[in-house]
N, C-alpha and C positions, 0 to 999 in steps of 0.2 A: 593346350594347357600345360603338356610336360613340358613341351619346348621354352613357354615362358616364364617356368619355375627353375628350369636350366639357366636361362638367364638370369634369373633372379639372386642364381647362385656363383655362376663367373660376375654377377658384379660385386656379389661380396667379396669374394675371393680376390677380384680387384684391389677392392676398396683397402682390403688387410694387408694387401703386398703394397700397396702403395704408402700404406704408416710405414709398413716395418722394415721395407726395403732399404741397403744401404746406399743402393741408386738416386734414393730422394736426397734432396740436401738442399735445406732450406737455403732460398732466393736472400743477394743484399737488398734492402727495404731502404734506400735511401735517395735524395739527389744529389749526384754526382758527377763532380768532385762538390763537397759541400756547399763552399762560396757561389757554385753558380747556382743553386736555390735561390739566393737571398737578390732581390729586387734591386738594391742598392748595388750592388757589387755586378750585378748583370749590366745594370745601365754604365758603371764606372767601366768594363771591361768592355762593351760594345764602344764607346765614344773615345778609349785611352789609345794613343798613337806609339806606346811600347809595344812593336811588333814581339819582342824576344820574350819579356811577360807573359803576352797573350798565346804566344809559342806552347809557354811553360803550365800555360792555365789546359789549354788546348787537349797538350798530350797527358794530362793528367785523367782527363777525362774517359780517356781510350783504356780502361786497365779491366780486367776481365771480371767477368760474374761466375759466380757457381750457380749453376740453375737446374732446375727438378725436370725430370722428363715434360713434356707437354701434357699428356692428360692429368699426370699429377699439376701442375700450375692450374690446369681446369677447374678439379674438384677442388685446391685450394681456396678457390673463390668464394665458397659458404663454408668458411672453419666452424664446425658445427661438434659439439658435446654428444650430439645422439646424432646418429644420420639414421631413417627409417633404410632400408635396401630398397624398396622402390623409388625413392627419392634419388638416392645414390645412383640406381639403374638412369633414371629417368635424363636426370643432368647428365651424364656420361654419353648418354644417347643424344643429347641438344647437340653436343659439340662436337659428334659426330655428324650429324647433320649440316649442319651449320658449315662443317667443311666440305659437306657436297650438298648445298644450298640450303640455308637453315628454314624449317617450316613453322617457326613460329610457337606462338603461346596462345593462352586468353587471359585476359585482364581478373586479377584473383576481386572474392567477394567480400573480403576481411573487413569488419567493420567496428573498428575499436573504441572503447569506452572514452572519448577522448572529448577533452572542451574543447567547443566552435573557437577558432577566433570570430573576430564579430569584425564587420564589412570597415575601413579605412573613411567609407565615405558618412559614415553613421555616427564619426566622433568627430568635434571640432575641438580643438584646443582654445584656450582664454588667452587673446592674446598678446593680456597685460604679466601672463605669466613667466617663470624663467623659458620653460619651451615653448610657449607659443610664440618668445620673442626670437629663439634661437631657429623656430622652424620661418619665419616672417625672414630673419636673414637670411636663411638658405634659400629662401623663395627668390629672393630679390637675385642671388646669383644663378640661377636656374633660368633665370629672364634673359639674365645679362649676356650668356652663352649664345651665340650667330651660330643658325644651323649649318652655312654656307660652311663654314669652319668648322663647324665639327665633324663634315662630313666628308671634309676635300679630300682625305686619303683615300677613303671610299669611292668616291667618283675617279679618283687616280687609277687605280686597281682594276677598273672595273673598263677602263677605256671612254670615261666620258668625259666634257668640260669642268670646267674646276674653278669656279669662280669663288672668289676672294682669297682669304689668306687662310694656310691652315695654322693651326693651334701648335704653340711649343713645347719641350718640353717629351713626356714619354709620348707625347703626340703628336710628335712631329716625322714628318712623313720619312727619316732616315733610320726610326727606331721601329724595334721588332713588334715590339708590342701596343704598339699604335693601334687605335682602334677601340681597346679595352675600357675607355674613358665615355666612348659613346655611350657602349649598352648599360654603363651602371647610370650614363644620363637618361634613358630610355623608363629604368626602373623607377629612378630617382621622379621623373619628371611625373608618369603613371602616379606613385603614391602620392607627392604633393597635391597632383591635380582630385584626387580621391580624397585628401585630406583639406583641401581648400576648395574646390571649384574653381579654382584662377581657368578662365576662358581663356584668358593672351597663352597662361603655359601649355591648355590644352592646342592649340594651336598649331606652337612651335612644335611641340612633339610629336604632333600628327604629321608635322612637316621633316622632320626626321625620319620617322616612320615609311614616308613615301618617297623619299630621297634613295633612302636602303633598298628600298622594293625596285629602284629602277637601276639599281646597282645591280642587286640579284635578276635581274629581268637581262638585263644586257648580258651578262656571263652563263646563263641560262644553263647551268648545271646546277642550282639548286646553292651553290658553293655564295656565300657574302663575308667579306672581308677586307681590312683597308690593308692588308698584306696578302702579296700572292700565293696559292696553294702548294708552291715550293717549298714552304717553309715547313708544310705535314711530308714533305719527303725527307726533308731532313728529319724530325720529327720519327718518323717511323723508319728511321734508317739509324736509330740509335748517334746521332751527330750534333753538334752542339746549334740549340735553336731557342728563343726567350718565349717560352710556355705561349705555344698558339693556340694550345685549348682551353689556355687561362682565360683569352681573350674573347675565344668561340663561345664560351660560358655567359659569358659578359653580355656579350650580342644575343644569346640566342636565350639568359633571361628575362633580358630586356621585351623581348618580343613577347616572350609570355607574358612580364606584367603589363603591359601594353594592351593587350588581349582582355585579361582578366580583370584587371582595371578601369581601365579604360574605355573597353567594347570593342579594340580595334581589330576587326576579324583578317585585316591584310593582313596583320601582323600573326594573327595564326598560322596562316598557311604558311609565309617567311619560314617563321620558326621550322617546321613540318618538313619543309622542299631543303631545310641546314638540315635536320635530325636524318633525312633520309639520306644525302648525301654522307654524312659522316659513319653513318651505319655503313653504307657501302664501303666506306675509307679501311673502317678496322676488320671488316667483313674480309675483306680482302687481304692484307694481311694475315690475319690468320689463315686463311686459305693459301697465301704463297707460303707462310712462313709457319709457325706454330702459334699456339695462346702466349706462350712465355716469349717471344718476340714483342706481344704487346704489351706484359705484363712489364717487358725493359722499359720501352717506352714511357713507363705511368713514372716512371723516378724521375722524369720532367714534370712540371706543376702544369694540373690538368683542371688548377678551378673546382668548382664544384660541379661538372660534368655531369656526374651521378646526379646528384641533386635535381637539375634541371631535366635530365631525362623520367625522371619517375615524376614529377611535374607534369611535362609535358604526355606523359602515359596516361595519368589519372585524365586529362582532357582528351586525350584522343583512341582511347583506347587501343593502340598499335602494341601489338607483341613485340614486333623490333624497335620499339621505340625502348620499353621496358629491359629488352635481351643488351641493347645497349648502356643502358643504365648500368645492367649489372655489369658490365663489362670495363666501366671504370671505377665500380668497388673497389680498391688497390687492395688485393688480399692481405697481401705481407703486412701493412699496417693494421689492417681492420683486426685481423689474426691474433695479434699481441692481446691490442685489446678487448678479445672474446675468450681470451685465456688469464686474463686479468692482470697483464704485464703492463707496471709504469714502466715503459722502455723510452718515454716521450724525448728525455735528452738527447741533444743533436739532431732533433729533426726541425725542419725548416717550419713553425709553428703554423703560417697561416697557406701554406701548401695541404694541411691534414686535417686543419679543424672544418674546413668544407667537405672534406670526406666524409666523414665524422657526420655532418648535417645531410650527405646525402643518404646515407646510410640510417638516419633516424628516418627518413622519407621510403626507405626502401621498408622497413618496419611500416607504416601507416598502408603501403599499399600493399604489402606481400600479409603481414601479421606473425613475418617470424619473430618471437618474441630473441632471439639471438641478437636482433640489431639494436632491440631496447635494452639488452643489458649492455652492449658495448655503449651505448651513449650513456646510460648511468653508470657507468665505469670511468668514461673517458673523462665527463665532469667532474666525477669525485676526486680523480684523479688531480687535475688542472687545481682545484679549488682548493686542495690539501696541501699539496708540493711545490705548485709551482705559481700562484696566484699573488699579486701584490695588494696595499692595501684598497686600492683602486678598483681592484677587480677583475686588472688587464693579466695580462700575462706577456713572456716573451723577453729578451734581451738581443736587439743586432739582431731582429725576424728571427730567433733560434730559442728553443725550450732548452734552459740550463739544468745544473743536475735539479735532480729533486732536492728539496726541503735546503738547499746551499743559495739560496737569495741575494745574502748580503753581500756577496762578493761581486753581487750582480748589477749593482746602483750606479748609475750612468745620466749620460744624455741619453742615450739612445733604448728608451725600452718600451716596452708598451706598444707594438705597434699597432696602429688606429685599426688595422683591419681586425687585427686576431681581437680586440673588442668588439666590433659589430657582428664577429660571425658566433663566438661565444654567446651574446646574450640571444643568437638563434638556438643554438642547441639547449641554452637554459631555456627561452622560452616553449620549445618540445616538449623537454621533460616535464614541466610544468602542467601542460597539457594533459601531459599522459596519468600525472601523479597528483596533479593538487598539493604537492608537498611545497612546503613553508618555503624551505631552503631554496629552492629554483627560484622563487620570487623576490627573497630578498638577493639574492645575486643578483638576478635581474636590476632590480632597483639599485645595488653600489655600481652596478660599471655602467647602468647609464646615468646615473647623477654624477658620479666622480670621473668615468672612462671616454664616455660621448661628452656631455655638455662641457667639457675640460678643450678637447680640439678646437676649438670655434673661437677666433681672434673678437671677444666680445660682441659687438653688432656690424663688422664689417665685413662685408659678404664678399664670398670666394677667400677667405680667409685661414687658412686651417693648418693643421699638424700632419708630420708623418708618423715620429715618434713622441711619444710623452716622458719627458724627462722624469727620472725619481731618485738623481742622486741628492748630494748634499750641495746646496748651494748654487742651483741648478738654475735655467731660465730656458722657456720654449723660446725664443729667441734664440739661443745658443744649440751649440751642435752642431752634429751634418745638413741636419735639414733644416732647421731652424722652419719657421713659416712659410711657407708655401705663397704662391702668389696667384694670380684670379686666370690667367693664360697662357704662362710657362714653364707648367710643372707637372700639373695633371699624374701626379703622383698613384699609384693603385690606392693608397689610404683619402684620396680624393673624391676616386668613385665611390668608395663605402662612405665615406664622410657626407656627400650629397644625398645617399638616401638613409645616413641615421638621422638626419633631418628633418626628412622627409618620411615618415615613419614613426613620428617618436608618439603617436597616439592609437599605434597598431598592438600596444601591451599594458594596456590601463585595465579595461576590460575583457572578460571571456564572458563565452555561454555556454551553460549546461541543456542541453535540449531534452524532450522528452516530456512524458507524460505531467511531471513538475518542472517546470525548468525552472533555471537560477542565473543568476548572473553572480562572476566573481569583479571584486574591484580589488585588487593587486596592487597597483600605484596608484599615490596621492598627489596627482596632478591637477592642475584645476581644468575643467573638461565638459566637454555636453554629451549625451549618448541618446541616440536615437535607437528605446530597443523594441526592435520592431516584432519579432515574436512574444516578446514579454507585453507587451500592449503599453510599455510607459515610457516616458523619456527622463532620463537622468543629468540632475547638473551637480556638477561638484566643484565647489568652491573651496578651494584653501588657501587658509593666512599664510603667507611670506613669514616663513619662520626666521629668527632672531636670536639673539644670544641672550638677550636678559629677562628676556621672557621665556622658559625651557619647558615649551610645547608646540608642536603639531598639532596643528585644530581644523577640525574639515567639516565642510555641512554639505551632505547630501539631500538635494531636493529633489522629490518624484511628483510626475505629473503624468496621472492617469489616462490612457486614452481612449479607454474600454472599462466600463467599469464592472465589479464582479469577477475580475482576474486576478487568480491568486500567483504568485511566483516567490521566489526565496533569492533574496540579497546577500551574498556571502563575502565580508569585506575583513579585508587582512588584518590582524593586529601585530605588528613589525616585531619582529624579533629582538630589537634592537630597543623597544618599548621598556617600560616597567610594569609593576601588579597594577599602577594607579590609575591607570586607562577606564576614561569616562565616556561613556556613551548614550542616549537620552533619542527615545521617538515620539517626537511632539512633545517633548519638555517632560515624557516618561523616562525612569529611569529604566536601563535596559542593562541584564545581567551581562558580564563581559569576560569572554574567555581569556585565558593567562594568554600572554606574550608568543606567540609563535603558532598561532592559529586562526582559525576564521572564527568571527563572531555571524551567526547567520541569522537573518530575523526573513519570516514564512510569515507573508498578511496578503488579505485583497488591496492591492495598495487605491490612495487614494489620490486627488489634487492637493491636498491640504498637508503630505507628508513630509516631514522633515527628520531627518536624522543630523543630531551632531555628534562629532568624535572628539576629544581632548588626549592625546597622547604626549602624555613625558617624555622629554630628550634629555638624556644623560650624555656626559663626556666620556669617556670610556679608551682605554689603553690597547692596542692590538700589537703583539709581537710580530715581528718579521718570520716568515717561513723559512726557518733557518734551526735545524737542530745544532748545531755547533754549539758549544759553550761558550765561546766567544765572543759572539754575539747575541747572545740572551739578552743582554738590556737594549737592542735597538727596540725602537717600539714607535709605531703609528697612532696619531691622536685621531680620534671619529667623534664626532657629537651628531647621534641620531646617523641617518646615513650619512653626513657630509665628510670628508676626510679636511682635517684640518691641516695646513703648511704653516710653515713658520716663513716669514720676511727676513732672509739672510741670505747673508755670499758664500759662508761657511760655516759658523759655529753652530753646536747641535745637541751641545749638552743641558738637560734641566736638571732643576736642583726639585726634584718631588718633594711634597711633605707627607708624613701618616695620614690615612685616613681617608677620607675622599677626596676625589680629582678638582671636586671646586674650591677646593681650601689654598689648591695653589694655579688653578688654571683657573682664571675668573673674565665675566662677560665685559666688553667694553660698552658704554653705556650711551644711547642712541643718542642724549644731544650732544655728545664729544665729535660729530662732524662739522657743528657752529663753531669751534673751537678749534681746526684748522686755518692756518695763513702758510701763505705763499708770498714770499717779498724779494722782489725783481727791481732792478736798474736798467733804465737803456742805453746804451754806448749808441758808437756810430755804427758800430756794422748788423748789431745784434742784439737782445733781450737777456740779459744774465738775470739769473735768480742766485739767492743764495742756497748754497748746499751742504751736506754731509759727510763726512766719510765716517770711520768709526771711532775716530782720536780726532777730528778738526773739522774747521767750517771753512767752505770755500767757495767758487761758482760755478756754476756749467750754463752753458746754452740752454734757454728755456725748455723743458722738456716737453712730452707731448705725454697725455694722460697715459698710464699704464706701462710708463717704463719704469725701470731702476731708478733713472733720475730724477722723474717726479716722485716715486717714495722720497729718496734724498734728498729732496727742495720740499716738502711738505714735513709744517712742524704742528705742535699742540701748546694753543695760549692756557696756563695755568694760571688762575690770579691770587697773588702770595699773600694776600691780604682777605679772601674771603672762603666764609667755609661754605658759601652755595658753589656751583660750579654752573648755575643756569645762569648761559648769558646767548643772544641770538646769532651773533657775527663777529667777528674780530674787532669791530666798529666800537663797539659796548667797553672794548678794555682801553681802548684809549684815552693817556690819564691817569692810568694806572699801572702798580707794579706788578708784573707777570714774570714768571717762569718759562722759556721756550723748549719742550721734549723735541726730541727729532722724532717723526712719525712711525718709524719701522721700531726704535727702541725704548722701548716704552721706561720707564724709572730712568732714563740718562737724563743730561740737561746741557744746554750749552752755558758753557761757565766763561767766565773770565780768568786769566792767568797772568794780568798787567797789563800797566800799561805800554802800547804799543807793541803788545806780547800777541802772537792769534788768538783767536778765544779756541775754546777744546769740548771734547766731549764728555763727561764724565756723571758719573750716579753720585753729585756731590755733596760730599758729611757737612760741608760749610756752606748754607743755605744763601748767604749774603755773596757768593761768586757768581748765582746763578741768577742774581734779583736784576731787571732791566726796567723803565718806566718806558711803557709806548706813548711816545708822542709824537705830535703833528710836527710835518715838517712842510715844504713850500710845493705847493700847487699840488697838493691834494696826496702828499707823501707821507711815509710814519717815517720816524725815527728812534734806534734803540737806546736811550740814555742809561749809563750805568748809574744803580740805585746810589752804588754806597761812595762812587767817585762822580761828583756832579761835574757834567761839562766833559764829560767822555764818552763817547760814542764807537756803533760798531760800522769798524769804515771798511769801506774796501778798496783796498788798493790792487788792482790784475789781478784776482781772484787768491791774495793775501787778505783774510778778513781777519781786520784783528781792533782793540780797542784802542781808539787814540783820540785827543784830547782837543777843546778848542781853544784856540789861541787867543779868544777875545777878536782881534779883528776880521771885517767883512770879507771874508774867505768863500768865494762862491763854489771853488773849485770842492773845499772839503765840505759846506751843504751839500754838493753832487753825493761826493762820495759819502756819505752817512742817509742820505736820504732814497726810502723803498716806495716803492709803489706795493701797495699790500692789494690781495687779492683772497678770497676763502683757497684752503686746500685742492693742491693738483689732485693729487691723489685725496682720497677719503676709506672712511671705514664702511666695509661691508657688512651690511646688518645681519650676518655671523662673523662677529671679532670675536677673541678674546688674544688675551695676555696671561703667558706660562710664564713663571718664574725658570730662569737659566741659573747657571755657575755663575759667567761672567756678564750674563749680558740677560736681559728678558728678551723676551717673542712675540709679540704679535703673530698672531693667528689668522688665517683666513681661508675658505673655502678651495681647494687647488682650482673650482670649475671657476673661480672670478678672476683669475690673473688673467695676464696679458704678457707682459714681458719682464717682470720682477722677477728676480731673484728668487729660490726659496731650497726648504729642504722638510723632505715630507716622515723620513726616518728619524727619531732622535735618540740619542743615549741617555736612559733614564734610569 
């Protein structure tokens, strides 16, 4: 007993000389040299053939650390506000151990007050939905993926045949990080197959699955990977190498969801015979070198390592599995934020915010509440300073100063990963809290931050970063859209399972003596809840602009009857007071805006709840204290984030008062009221087009470009005060107006004859009057109202007004006459139209583009 109260006492004694010591000195916390963090700039610098560059990138990297003794980097590891002394003793003693063979832990019994998710396979999505449609194209690309190909670098590595071609791109057998793209397919593949039952995907995956296992079978050290173990020597030798535990992570979550998901117990053991291998890896290390050897190491992007180890802990109950876990906690980061430092600027974003996630996982299974305040820290953080109206975060992979945004507006920001790992750490919190706030985040970065990547319904489609400057188009930039087999981008593999996932946060469960179910998003959805005894379907209308509601009916169907349970369904923050809600046509009292409404019944077959929520248009400022930019400002109706259809201009002209006095809905039969009018030449299809002063042609476009906005206009009929007519067909014969479809009040006018026609919002109504008439073999023609016998000709994409000569002139019937077609482009049923300075806006949802133009900030 005295002897262990003497220890009890050299460890405090430790513990105080180690604060106060001027021998300690805090670790740099970053990757270094910066740029080789960032994914882009790795691949440009691994593929670029300036040896003298890559000299200069090289030795930059070499520049010294100041670092704290080794036991202090130890105890660094749980930066902790109170440390009991037996705690203190206790760890001080592991890592003694550990350097003359560590003996291990026990799996802790913490069991926190926390909502279930509810099983991936027990929800299906509707899907005539926006996400059922988007998880149905990521389906199809999931198909489309050749195992042979995904795995050739694998069987490369491993010493085996290697039949077909492998994949390009980060995945081609020359790059470091190859590999990385499988295990998020592994993950990806797991949840679609739990979210669909598709048999063909389970299949292919299992056929992945077994491919790996005889990779790892042939190397027969435990070790799998489509890169050689060489790569963790450089790695653990502090020397420049493209994050191989970024990859290791990839692989070795893959195998757990795989497991968990799916049933596949190969896949456990995989995972177990990497986790034990790797254990040995940093085991050892520390044992040749120090803690703070590896602690250098972690300033290379290590994935969510932790993560996946306390994962894989809670399934296997291994002390080294857990001792490892903690072991890539990155102290120096986590540290900041347990002492409640925004220090986030300059760190490479989606390198931390997996820590971050592992770290909320290390809380679920330890129960230090220390790791739940860093993760309510870390978010508040993100979501105050540095979050856009999207949701995303991030500029060029790198967190900018706090609250300085607007200096931040690019192609390049957002990038797709740091969305899908964010709305992980919301959805923890969530968990842990039932607080409002986690949920509607939740719900803005995946309505606006996920469903925005997705090139409409063409599979293997996607982004890397999400454009938010002025004028912008995901088409343009560095990365512009990705393509289906040579590019496999990191924002690829997360992109395949936000997809694949996206009915994993509709629902939770409350367990226990009363359980409950929460519904958090209004998706349209089935839920099989199998402890609650009832199955849920929720149906919601496809919300709209000119009708400003949210309206969902929850249908339950009893399957045990005499069970009681509690419904507890969001009411959005983002709501008004007028929130209607009704069970079985009862009305039902409804709590304010930013809470659960909970209704406690024996439910029955016959039960229906409806919901009616109000959608307001509503202003958000940029995260930008500067004075400067105080009037930027993001438009949202309900959660949607509205763009404007522009190349550049961004100013509106507000009025007093409320937002619908000048931001108003476009009204649902104004998509009969598009035409598209084309000529064919000999080589090609010309339509007419727009620019912002002139009409002229381009090559037929393809839906969802720039050009199709600019070849699609709006028939106005200047003679009548209905505006209901079915087709473009109904105006012929009559005098109309043409708007060009992106600017809404403009009009193509005339400006003489044989003058081009122009664009303008014009005072003199008679420049803008045309009669559509028939012309030969099934053509229109634009006749000028108020000079008969002049029409709009094109001469080589000169469109201008010129006149008929009276005689049989076939060549200018060519040229005056269109093949009309309805609108390339059409309105999304959320439009609306802002009034600008010089120009009005068209509005539209950012998640429905494709490759238009837009600007999502404006000066108002």
């Amino acid at each position: 007993m005295k002897s262990f109260t003497l220890l009890k006492m050299l460890s405090v004694f430790l513990f105080v000389f180690l604060l106060f010591s001027d021998s300690v000195v805090s670790k740099e916390c970053t990757n270094t040299p910066t740029e080789l963090s960032s994914h882009t700039f790795r691949y440009q610098f691994l593929n670029s053939k300036n040896k003298t560059w890559k000299q200069q990138v090289l030795s930059s990297h070499n520049h010294n650390h100041l670092t704290p003794t080794d036991e202090s980097a130890w105890a660094s590891l749980l930066p902790r506000k109170v440390l009991k002394q037996e705690d203190e003793f206790a760890w001080m003693m592991t890592y003694r151990q550990m350097k003359n063979q560590n003996q291990g832990g026990k799996k802790s019994d913490f069991n926190g007050n926390f909502l279930n998710e509810v099983p991936l396979g027990d929800v299906r999505l509707d899907p005539d939905s926006i996400h059922g449609q988007a998880q149905q194209t990521n389906l199809k690309y999931l198909l489309m993926l050749d195992v042979d190909s995904l795995v050739w670098s694998f069987r490369k590595n491993a010493g085996l045949p290697t039949p077909g071609t492998a994949y390009g791109g980060w995945e081609s057998p020359n790059q470091e990080l190859r590999g990385h793209f499988v295990g998020h397919y592994m993950s990806a593949t797991a949840q679609m197959w739990a979210s669909t039952g598709d048999e063909t995907l389970k299949n292919k995956m299992t056929a992945v699955v077994s491919a790996l296992g005889e990779c790892q079978e042939k190397m027969n050290t435990g070790y799998l990977s489509a890169f050689p173990s060489e790569f963790f020597d450089r790695f653990e030798a502090i020397q420049p190498v493209w994050a191989p535990y970024y990859t290791i992570h990839k692989i070795m979550a893959g195998l757990v969801d795989q497991y968990l998901l799916a049933g596949n117990n190969q896949a456990l053991k995989m995972v177990t015979k990497m986790a034990d291998y790797f254990y040995k890896r940093v085991q050892n290390v520390i044992y040749q070198y120090t803690i703070e050897r590896h602690w250098r190491s972690l300033n290379e992007e290590t994935g969510g390592m932790n993560d996946v180890m306390y994962r894989l802990y809670t399934i296997t109950g291994d002390s080294n599995h857990l001792l490892l876990a903690h072991l890539f906690d990155k102290p120096c980061f986590l540290g900041l934020l347990a002492i409640k430092a925004d220090d986030l600027s300059g760190f490479h974003a989606n390198t931390h915010i997996p820590i971050v996630i592992g770290s909320q996982m290390r809380y679920e299974v330890t129960g230090d509440p220390l790791y739940k305040e860093i993760g309510m820290f870390f978010m508040d953080a993100v979501n105050s300073s540095h979050m856009y109206a999207t949701g995303g975060t991030s500029v060029s992979e790198f967190w900018s100063e706090p609250k300085r945004l607007a200096s931040t507006l690019q192609t390049e920001n957002e990038e797709s990963c740091t969305t899908y790992n964010m709305l992980k750490v919301s959805r923890n919190l969530f968990r842990w809290t039932k607080e409002m706030a986690y949920a509607d985040y939740y719900e803005r970065a995946l309505t606006n931050g996920v469903l925005s990547i997705q090139r409409g319904k063409e599979p293997g489609i996607m982004i890397y970063m999400l454009p938010l400057g002025t004028g912008v188009s995901k088409a343009t930039g560095y990365h512009k859209w990705g393509s289906k087999f040579n590019d496999f981008w990191c924002c690829y593999g997360t992109g395949i399972e936000s997809f694949s996932k996206l009915g994993d946060s509709i629902y939770f469960e409350e367990a226990g003596n009363n359980p409950g179910i929460y519904i958090i998003q209004y998706i349209s959805s089935s839920f099989n809840w199998k402890n609650g005894q009832i199955f849920i379907n929720q149906k919601v209308t496809p919300v709209v602009s000119w009708d400003p509601y949210l309206r969902a009916t929850i249908t339950i169907s009893s399957k045990k009857e005499g069970s009681s349970s509690s419904m507890n369904i969001r009411i959005p923050s983002w709501t008004t007071s007028n929130v209607k809600a009704s069970l079985n046509d009862q009305v039902i009292p409804v709590t304010p805006a930013g809470n659960f409404l909970s209704v406690t019944k024996m439910w029955s077959s016959s039960d229906v709840i409806t919901l009616k929520f109000p959608i307001t248009l509503r202003m958000e400022a940029i995260q930008d204290e500067r004075s400067d930019y105080a009037s930027l400002q993001a438009i949202l109706y309900g959660p949607y984030l509205l763009v404007g259809l522009t190349t550049g201009d961004s100013d509106l002209k507000p009025e007093s008062g409320s937002l619908s006095k000048w931001i108003t809905p476009i009204p649902a039969e104004y998509n009969s009221h598009l035409i598209t009018l084309s000529q064919e030449t000999a080589n090609s299809t010309l339509t007419l087009s727009h620019t912002n002063t002139g009409i002229t042609t381009v090559k037929f476009p393809n839906p969802g470009t720039s050009d199709s906005v600019f070849s699609t206009f709006r028939i106005i009929l200047a003679n009548s005060t209905s505006s209901q007519f079915s087709s473009y067909k109904d105006a012929i014969g009559k005098t109309i107006m043409l708007e060009p479809y992106n600017l809404p009040g403009m009009l193509i006018v005339q400006q003489g004859k044989e003058k081009s026609l122009g664009i303008s919002g014009s005072s003199e109504p008679r420049n803008s009057l045309f009669r559509l008439v028939e012309g030969n073999e099934g053509t229109v023609r634009l006749e000028s109202d108020s000079q008969k016998g002049c029409f709009v000709y094109n001469s080589d994409g000169n469109v201008k007004l010129s006149c008929d000569s009276g005689e049989q002139d076939s060549d200018f019937m060519g040229a005056t006459s269109f093949k009309a077609n309805g609108g390339i482009s059409n309105y999304h049923p959320i439009s609306f139209v802002a009034k600008g300075l010089e120009m009005n806006f068209l509005l539209q949802p950012l998640f429905s583009l494709r490759d238009e133009h837009y600007t999502v900030y404006f000066n108002v």
